[in-house]
GUROMAR-149371 format. One record per residue (C-alpha): x, y, z; residue in three letters; residue number from 0. Coordinates in nm, 3 decimals, decimal comma. Each point is the difference from the previous one (the first is absolute). Example, Ala and Ser with C-alpha at 12.3 -4.5 7.8 and 13.67 -1.06 7.14 Angstrom:
! GUROMAR-149371
+---------+---------+---------+------+------+
!    east !   north !      up ! resn ! resi !
+---------+---------+---------+------+------+
!   1,230 !  -0,450 !   0,780 !  ala !    0 !
!   0,137 !   0,344 !  -0,066 !  ser !    1 !
+---------+---------+---------+------+------+
//
This chain:
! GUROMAR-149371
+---------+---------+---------+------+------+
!    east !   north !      up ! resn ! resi !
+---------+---------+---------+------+------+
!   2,054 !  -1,723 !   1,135 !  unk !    0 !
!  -0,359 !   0,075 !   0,109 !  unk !    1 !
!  -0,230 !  -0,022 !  -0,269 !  unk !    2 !
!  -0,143 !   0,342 !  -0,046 !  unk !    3 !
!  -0,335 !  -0,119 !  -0,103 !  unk !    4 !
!   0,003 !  -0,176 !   0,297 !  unk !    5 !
!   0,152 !   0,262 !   0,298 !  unk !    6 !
!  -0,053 !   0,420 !  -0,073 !  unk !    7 !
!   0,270 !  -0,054 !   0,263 !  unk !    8 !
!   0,340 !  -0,048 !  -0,211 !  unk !    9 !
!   0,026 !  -0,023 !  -0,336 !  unk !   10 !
!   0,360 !  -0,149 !  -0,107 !  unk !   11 !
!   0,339 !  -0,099 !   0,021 !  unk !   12 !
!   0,362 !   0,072 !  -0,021 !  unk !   13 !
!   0,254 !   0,257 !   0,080 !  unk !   14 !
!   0,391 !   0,103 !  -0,018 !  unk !   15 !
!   0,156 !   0,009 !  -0,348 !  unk !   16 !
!   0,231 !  -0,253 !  -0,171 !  unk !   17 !
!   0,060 !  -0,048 !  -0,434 !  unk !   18 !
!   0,075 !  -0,300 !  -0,123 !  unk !   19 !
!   0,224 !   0,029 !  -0,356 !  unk !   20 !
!  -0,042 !  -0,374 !  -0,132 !  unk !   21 !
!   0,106 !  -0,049 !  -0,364 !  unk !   22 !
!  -0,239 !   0,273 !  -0,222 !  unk !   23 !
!  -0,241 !   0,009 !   0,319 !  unk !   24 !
!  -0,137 !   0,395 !   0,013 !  unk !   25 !
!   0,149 !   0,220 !   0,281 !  unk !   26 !
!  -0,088 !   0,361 !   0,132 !  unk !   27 !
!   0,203 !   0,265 !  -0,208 !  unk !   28 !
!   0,308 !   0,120 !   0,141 !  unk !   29 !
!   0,081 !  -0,303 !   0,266 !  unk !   30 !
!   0,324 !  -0,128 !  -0,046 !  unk !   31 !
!  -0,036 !  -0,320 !   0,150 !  unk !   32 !
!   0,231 !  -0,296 !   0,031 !  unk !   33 !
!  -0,097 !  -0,338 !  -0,012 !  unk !   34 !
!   0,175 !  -0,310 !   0,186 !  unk !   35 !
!  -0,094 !  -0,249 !  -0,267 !  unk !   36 !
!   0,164 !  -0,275 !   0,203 !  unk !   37 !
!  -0,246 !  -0,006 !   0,253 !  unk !   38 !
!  -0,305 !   0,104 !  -0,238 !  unk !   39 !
!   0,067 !  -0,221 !  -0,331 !  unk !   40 !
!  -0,274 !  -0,137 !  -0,141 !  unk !   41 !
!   0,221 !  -0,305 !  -0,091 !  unk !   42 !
!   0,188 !   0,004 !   0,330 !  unk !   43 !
!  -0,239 !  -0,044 !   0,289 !  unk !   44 !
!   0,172 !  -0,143 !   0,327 !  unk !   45 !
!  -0,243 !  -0,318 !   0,202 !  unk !   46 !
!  -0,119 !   0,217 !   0,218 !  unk !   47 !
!  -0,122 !   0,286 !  -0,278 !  unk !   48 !
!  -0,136 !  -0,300 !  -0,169 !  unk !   49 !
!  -0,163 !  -0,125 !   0,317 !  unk !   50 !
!  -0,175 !   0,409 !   0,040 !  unk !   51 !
!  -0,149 !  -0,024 !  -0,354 !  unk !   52 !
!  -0,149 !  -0,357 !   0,074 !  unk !   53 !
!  -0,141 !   0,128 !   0,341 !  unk !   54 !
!  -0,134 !   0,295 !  -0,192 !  unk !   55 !
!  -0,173 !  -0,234 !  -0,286 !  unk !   56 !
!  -0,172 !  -0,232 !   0,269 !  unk !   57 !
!  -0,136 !   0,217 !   0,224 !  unk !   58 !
!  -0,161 !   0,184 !  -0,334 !  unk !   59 !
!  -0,108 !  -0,360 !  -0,174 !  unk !   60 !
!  -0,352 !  -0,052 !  -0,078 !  unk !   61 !
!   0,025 !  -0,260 !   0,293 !  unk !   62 !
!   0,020 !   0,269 !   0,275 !  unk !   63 !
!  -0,320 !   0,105 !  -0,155 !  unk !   64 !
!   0,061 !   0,405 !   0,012 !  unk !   65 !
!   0,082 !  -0,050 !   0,368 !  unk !   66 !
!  -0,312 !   0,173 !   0,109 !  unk !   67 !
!  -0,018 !   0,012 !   0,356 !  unk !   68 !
!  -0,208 !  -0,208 !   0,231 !  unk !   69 !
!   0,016 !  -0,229 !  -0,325 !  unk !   70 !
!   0,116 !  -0,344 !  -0,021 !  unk !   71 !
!   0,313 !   0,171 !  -0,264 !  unk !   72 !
!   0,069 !   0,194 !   0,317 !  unk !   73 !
!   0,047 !  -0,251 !   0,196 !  unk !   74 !
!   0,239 !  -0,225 !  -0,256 !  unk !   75 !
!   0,200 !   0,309 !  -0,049 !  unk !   76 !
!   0,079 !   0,094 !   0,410 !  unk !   77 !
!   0,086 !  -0,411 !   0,036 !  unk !   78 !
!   0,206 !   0,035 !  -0,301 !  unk !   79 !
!   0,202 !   0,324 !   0,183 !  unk !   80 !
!  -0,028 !  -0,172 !   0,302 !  unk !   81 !
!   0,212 !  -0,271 !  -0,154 !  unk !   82 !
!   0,224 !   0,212 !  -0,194 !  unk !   83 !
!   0,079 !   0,146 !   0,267 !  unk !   84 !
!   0,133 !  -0,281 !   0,227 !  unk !   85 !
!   0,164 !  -0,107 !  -0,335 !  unk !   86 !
!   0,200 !   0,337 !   0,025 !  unk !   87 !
!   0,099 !  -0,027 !   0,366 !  unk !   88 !
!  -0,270 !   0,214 !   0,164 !  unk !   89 !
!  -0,164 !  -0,090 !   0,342 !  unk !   90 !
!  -0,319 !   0,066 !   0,075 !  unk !   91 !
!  -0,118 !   0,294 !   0,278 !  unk !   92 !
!  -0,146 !  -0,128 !   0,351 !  unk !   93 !
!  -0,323 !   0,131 !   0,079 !  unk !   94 !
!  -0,187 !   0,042 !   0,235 !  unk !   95 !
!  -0,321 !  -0,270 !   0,053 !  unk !   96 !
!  -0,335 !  -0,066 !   0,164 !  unk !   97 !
!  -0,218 !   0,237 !   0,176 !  unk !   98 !
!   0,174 !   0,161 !   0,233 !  unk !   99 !
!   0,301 !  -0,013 !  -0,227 !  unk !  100 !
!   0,231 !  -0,190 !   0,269 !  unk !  101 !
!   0,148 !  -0,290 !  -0,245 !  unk !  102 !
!   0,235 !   0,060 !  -0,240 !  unk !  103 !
!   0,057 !  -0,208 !  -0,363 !  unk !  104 !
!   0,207 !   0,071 !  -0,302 !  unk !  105 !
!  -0,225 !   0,027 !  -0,252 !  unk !  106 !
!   0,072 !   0,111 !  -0,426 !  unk !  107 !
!  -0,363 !   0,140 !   0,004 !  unk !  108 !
!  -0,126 !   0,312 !   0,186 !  unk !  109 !
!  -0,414 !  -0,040 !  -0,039 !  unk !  110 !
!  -0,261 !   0,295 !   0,017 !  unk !  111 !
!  -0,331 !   0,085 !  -0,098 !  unk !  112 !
!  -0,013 !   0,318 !  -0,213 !  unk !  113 !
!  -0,286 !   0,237 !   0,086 !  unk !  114 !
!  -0,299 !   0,071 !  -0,228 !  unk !  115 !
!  -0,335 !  -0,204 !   0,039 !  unk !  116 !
!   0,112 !  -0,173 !  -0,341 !  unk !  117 !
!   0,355 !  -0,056 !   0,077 !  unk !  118 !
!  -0,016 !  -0,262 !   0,245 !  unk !  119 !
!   0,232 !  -0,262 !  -0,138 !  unk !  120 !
!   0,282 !  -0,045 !   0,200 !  unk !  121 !
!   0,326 !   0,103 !  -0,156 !  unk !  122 !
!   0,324 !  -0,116 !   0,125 !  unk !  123 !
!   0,373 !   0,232 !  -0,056 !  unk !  124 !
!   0,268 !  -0,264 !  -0,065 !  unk !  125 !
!   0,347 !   0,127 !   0,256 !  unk !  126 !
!   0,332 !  -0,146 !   0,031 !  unk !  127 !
!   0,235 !   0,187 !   0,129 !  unk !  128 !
!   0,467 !   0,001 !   0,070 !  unk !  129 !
!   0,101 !   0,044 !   0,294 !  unk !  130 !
!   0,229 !   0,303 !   0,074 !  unk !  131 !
!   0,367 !  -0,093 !   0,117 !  unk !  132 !
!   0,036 !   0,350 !   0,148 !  unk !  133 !
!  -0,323 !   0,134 !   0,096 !  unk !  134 !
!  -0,241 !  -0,241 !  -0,015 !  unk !  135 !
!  -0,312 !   0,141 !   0,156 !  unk !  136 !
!   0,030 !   0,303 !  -0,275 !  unk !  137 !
!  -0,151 !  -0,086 !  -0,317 !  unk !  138 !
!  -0,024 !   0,085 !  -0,357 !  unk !  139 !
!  -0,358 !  -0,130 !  -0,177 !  unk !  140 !
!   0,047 !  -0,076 !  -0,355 !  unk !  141 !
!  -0,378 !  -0,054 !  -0,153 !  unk !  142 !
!  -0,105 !  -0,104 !  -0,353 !  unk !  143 !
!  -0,433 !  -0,036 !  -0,055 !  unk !  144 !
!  -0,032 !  -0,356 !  -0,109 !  unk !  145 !
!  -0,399 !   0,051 !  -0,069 !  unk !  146 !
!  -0,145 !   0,112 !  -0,331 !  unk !  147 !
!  -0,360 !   0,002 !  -0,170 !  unk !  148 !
!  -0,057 !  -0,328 !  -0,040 !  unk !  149 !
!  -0,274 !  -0,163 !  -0,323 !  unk !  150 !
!  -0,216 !   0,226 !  -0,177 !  unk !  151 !
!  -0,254 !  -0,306 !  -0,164 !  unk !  152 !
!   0,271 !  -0,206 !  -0,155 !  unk !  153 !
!   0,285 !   0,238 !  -0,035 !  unk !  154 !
!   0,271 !   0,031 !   0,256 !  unk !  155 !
!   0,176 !   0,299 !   0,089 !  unk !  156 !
!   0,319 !  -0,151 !   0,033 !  unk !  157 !
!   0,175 !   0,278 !   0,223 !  unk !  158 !
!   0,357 !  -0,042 !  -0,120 !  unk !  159 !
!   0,102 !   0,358 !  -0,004 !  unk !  160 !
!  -0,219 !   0,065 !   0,307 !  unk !  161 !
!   0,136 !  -0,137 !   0,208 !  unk !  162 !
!   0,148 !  -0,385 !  -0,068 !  unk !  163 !
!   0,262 !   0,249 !  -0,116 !  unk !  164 !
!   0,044 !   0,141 !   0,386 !  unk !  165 !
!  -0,098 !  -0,326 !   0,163 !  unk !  166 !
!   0,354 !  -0,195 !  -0,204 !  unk !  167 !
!   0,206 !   0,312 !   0,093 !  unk !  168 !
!  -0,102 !  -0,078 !   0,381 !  unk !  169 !
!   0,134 !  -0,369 !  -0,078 !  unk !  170 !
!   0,318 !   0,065 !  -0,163 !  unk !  171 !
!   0,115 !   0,257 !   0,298 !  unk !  172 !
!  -0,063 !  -0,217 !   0,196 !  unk !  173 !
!   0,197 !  -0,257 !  -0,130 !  unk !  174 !
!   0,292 !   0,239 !  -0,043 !  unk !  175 !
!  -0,050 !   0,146 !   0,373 !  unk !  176 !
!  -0,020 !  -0,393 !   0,164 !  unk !  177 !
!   0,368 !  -0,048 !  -0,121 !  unk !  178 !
!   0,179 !   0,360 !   0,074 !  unk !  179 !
!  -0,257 !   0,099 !   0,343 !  unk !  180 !
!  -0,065 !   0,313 !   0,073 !  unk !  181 !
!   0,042 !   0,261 !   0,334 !  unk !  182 !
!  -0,324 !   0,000 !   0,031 !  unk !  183 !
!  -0,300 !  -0,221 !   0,010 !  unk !  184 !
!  -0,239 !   0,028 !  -0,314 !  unk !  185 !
!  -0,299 !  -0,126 !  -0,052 !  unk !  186 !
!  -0,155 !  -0,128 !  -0,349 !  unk !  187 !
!  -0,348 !   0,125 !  -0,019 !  unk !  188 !
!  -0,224 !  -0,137 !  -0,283 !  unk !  189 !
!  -0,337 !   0,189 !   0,033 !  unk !  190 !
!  -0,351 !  -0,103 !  -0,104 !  unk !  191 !
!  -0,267 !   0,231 !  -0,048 !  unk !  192 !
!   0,192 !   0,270 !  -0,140 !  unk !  193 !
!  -0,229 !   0,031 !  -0,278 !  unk !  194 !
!  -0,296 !   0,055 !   0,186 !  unk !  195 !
!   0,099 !   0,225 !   0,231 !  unk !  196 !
!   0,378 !  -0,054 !   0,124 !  unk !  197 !
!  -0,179 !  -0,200 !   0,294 !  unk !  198 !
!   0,291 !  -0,247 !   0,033 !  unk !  199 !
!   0,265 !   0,307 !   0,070 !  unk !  200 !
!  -0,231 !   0,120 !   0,204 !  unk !  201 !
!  -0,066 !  -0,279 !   0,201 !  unk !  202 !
!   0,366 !  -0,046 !   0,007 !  unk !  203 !
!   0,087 !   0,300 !   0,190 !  unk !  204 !
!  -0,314 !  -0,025 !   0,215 !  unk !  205 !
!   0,058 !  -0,371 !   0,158 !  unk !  206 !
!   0,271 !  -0,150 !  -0,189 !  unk !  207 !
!   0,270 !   0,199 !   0,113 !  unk !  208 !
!   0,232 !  -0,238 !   0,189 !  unk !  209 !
!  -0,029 !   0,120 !   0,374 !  unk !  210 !
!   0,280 !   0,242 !   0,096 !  unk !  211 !
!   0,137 !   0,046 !  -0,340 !  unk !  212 !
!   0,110 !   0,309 !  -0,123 !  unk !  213 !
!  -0,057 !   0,036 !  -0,356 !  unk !  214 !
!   0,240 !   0,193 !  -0,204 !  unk !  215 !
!  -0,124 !   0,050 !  -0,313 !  unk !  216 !
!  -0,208 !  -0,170 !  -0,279 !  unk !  217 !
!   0,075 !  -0,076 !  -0,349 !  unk !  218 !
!  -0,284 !  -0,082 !  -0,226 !  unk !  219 !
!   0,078 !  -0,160 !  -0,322 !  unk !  220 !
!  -0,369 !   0,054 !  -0,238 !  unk !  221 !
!   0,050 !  -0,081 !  -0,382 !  unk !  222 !
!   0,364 !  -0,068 !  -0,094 !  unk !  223 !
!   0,024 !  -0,120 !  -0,335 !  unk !  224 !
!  -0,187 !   0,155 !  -0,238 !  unk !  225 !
!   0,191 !   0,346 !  -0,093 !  unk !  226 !
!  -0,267 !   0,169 !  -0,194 !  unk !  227 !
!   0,020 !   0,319 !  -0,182 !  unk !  228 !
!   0,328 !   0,121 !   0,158 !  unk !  229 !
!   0,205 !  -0,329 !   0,097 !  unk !  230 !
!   0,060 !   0,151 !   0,351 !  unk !  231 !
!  -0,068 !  -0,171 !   0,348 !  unk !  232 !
!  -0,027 !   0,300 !   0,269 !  unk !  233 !
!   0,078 !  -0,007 !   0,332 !  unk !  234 !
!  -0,278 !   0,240 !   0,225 !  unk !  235 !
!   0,041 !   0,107 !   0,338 !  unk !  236 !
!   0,349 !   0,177 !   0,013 !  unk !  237 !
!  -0,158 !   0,330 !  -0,022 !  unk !  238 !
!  -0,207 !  -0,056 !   0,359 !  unk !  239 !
!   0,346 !  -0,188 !   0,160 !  unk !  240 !
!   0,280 !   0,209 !  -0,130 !  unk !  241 !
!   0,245 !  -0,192 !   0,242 !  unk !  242 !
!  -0,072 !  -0,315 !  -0,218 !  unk !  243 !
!   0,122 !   0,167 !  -0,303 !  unk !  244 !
!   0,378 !  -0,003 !  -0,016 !  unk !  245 !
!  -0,029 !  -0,409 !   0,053 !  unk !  246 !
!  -0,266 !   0,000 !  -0,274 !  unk !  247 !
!   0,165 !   0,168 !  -0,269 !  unk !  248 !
!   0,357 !  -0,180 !   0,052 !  unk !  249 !
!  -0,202 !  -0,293 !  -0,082 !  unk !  250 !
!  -0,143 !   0,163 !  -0,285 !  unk !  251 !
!   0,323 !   0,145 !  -0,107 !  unk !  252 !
!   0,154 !  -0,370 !  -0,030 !  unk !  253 !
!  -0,301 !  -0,186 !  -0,099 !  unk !  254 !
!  -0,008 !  -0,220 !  -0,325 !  unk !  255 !
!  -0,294 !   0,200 !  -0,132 !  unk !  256 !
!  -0,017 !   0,387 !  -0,010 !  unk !  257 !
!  -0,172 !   0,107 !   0,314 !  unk !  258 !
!  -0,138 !   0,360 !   0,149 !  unk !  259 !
!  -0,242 !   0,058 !   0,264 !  unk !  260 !
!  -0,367 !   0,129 !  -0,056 !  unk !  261 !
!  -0,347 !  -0,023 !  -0,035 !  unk !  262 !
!  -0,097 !   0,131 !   0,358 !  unk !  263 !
!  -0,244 !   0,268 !  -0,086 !  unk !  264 !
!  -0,362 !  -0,085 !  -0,194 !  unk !  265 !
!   0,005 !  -0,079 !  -0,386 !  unk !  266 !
!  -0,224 !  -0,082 !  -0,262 !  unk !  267 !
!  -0,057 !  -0,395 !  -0,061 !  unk !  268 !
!   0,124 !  -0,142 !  -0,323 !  unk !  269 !
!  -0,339 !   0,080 !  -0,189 !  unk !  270 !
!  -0,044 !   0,332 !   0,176 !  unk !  271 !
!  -0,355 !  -0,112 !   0,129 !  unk !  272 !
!   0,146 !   0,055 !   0,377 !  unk !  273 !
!   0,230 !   0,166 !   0,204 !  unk !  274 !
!   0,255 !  -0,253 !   0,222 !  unk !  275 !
!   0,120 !   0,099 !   0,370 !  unk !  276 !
!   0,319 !  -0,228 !   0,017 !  unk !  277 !
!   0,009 !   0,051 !   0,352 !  unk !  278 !
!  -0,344 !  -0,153 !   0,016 !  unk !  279 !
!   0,042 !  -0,284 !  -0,303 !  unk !  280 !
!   0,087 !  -0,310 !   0,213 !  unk !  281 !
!   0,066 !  -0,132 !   0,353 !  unk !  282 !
!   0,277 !   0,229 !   0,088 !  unk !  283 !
!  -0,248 !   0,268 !   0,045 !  unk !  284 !
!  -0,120 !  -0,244 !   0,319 !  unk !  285 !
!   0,336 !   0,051 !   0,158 !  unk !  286 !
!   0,027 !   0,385 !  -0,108 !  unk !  287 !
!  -0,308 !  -0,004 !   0,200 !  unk !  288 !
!   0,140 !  -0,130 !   0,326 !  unk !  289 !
!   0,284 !   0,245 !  -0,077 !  unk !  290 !
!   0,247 !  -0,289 !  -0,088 !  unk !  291 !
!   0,223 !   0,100 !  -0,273 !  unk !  292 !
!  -0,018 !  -0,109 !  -0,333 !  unk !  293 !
!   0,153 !  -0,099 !  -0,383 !  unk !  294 !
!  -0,249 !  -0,082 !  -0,286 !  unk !  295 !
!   0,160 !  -0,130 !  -0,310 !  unk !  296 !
!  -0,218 !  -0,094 !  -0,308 !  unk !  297 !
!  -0,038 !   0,102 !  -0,362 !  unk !  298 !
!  -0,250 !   0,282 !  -0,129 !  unk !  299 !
!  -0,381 !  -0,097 !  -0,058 !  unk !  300 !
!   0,053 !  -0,225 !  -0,326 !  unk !  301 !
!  -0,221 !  -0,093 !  -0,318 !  unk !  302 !
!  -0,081 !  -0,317 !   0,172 !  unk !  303 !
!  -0,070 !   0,102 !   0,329 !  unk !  304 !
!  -0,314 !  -0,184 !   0,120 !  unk !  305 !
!  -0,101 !  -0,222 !  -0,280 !  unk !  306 !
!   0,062 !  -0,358 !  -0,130 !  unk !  307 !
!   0,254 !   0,080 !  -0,191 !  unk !  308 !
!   0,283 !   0,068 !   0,281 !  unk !  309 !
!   0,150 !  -0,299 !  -0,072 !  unk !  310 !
!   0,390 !  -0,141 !   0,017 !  unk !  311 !
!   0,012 !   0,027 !  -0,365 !  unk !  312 !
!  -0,095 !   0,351 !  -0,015 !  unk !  313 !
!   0,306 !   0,058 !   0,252 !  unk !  314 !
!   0,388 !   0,126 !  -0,024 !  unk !  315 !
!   0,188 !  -0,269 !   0,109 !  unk !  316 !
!   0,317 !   0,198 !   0,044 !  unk !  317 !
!  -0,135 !   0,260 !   0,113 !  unk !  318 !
!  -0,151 !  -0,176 !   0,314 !  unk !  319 !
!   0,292 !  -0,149 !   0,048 !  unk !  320 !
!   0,256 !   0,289 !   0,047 !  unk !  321 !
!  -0,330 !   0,163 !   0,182 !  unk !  322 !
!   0,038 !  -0,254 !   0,275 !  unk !  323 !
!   0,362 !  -0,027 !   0,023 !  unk !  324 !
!  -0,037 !   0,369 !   0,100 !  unk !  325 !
!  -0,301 !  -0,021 !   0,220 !  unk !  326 !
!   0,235 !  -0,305 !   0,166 !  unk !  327 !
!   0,314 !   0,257 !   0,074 !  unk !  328 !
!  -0,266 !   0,266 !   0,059 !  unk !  329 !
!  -0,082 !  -0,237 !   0,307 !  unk !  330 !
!   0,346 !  -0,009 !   0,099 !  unk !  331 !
!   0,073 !   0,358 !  -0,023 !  unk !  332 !
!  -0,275 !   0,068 !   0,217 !  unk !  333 !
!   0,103 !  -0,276 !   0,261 !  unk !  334 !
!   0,316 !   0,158 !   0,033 !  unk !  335 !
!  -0,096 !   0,357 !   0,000 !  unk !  336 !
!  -0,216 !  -0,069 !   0,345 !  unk !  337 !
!   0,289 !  -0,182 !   0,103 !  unk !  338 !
!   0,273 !   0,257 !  -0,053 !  unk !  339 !
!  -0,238 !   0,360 !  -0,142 !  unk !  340 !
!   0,215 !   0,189 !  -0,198 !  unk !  341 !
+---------+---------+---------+------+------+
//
């Protein structure tokens, strides 16, 4: 998520609502939530969960550097997607080349130049995309932020909660979605400049829009792991698409963490300093702007949130796990709901 310091612009992450009841793990009063310990035990985790938490614990390693962008971390951690996702069956998007934008190359990296007189590294999104077996010029965008803060001196903010946590999530659907397909086309957007401004969304839906698509929705995935106060990932942006919601909460309903939507009004950050607009607190807010629908899922502003200590160790492993096996059939649902709307 932006950093607030940073951007008066947004100020954090996460929406919907899901509880995660692991072992003596503290839940919100009153939920009586059901938890498929066969796909969320700590003792029990599949290749490819154990392939999402390794992904997760790179991209946050002290060799990524904080992942700052325009920063040589940046750069090792787009390569590293860029390869991950090839790994998990993706392709990469044509685009559109030279000046008068007449050649055409498949390409992993969508490049920019953010604006601002001291902004002018280049920054670079990282898309692979399925293609739809039923309507392939129709496209979902699934996004994750793969840029974070970067070195302060000789500490590294590590970034695993924000957003190596989003950035795994992106590579494990995908691997799941390369081996069933889907109706329609989606795209795999890792964004970079999100902190600074949400410049890499932005640019996104400005110029890196495939030409004649028509995008469905977006689902941004901002701080997964870390449940926080309330052990809940929520799920924003039913309350502005109502038609979404029915597809939403059957997911919910069946997922293998307790689940509820939320968060889309403005709330109080974890320390109370100042006040969150979740429709504003990461790249989705780019698409709400070009009035393409949307889905933010996240966790609530956490103890951790923008400082070197949002590290893997500091994470829920099973909770992030049963988060992104929902987020995964979250995908689906919504595949199939613009396919056949209910």
């Amino acid at each position: 998520m932006p950093n607030c310091n940073l951007v008066n612009l947004l100020q954090r992450t996460i929406s919907g609502c899901f509880v995660l009841l692991i072992m003596a793990s503290p839940v919100n009063a009153g939920q009586d939530c059901r938890v498929d310990t066969s796909r969320v035990n700590a003792n029990g985790f599949s290749p490819q969960q154990q392939a999402l938490w390794q992904d997760l614990v790179h991209l946050s390693s002290a060799a990524m550097q904080g992942r700052k962008s325009g920063t040589e971390g940046a750069q090792l951690a787009r390569e590293y997607i860029a390869r991950r996702y090839q790994e998990s069956g993706l392709v990469p998007l044509p685009q559109k080349q030279g000046q008068d934008n007449s050649e055409e190359t498949a390409s992993w990296f969508h490049t920019f130049t953010p604006p601002g007189l001291f902004t002018r590294t280049e920054g670079a999104n990282v898309i692979g995309q399925i293609k739809g077996q039923h309507k392939p010029d129709k496209f979902l965008v699934l996004s994750a932020h793969y840029d974070h803060l970067g070195k302060q001196g000789r500490k590294i903010h590590f970034g695993a909660n924000d957003n190596a946590s989003g950035v795994a999530a992106l590579i494990y659907i995908a691997q799941q979605l390369s081996q069933t397909g889907s109706h329609h086309s989606i795209l795999f957007l890792a964004t970079d400049y999100e902190e600074a401004g949400l410049y890499g969304a932005a640019a996104f839906v400005q110029q890196g829009i495939p030409e004649h698509a028509d995008i469905l929705m977006n689902i941004n995935m901002d701080m997964l792991a870390q449940p926080g106060r309330n052990w809940t990932l929520y799920v924003a942006g039913t309350r502005w698409f109502p038609e979404i919601k029915p597809a939403v909460e059957r997911v919910l309903g069946n997922a293998p963490i307790c689940a509820e939507t939320g968060m889309d009004r403005v709330s109080r950050s974890y320390d109370r300093s100042y006040r969150i607009d979740w429709r504003k607190a990461s790249d989705h807010w780019e698409f709400a702007q070009q009035d393409i629908a949307w889905l933010y899922l996240g966790v609530k502003d956490f103890k951790y949130y923008h400082t070197i200590y949002d590290t893997p160790d500091k994470l829920s492993r099973p909770f992030y796990t049963g988060v992104v096996e929902t987020a995964w059939q979250l995908v689906v649902a919504v595949d199939s709901h613009f396919s056949h709307p209910k």
